[in-house]
Wavefront OBJ file of the C-alpha trace (Angstrom):
o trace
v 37.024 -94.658 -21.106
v 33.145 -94.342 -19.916
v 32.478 -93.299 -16.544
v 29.402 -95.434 -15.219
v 27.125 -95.927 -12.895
v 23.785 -97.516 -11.700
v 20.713 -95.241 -10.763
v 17.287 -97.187 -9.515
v 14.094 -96.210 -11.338
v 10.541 -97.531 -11.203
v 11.344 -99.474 -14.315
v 14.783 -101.152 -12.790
v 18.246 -100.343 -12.734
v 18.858 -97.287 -15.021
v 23.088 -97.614 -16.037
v 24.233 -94.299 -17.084
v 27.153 -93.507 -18.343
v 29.260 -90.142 -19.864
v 30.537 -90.497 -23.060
v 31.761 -88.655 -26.114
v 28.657 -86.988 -28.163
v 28.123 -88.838 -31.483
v 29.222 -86.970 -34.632
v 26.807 -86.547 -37.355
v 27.376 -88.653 -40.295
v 30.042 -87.227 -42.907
v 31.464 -85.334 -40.262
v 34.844 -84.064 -40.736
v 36.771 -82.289 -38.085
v 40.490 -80.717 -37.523
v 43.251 -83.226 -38.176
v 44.532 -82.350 -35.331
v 45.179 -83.848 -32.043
v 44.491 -81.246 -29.280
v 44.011 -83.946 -26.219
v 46.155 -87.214 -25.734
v 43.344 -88.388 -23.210
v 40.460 -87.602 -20.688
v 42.891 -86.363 -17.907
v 44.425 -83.802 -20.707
v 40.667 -82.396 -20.896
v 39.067 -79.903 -17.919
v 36.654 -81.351 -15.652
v 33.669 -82.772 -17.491
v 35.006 -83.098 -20.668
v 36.477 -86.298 -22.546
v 39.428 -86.178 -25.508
v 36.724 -87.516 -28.174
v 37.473 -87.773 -31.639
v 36.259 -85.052 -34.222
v 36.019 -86.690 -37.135
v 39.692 -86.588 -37.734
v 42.087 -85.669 -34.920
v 40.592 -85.459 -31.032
v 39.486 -82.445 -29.109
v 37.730 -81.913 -25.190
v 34.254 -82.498 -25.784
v 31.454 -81.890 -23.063
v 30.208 -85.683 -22.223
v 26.564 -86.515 -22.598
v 24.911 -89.112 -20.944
v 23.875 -91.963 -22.136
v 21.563 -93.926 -20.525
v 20.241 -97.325 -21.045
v 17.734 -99.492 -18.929
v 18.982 -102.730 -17.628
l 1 2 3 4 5 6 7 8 9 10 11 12 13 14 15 16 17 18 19 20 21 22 23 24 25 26 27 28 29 30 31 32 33 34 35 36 37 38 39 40 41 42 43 44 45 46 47 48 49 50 51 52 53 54 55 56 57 58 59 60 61 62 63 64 65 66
């Protein structure tokens, strides 16, 4: 699940969203699962996968103009 939103910039509507950081490629992380889902995680973090299993991550934004 993304959390998102709409912010106003002088280029437009600005959608931002927070979302699992990307893993670099051949990234291989514990096989285990230490989250079931966001609302197992503490307050801005997401259950993101690792490369393997799933862990609380800190989100990043990600932000795109519309």
């Amino acid at each position: 699940m993304k959390l998102r939103w709409l912010e106003h910039s002088p280029r437009g509507p600005v959608s931002v969203s927070l979302c699992c950081p990307r893993l670099p490629p051949g990234t291989f992380g514990l096989c285990v699962e230490l989250c079931s889902g966001d609302l197992s995680c503490p307050r801005g973090q997401k259950c993101c996968s690792n490369g393997c299993g799933h862990s609380c991550q800190t989100t990043v934004q990600d932000v795109s103009i519309r």
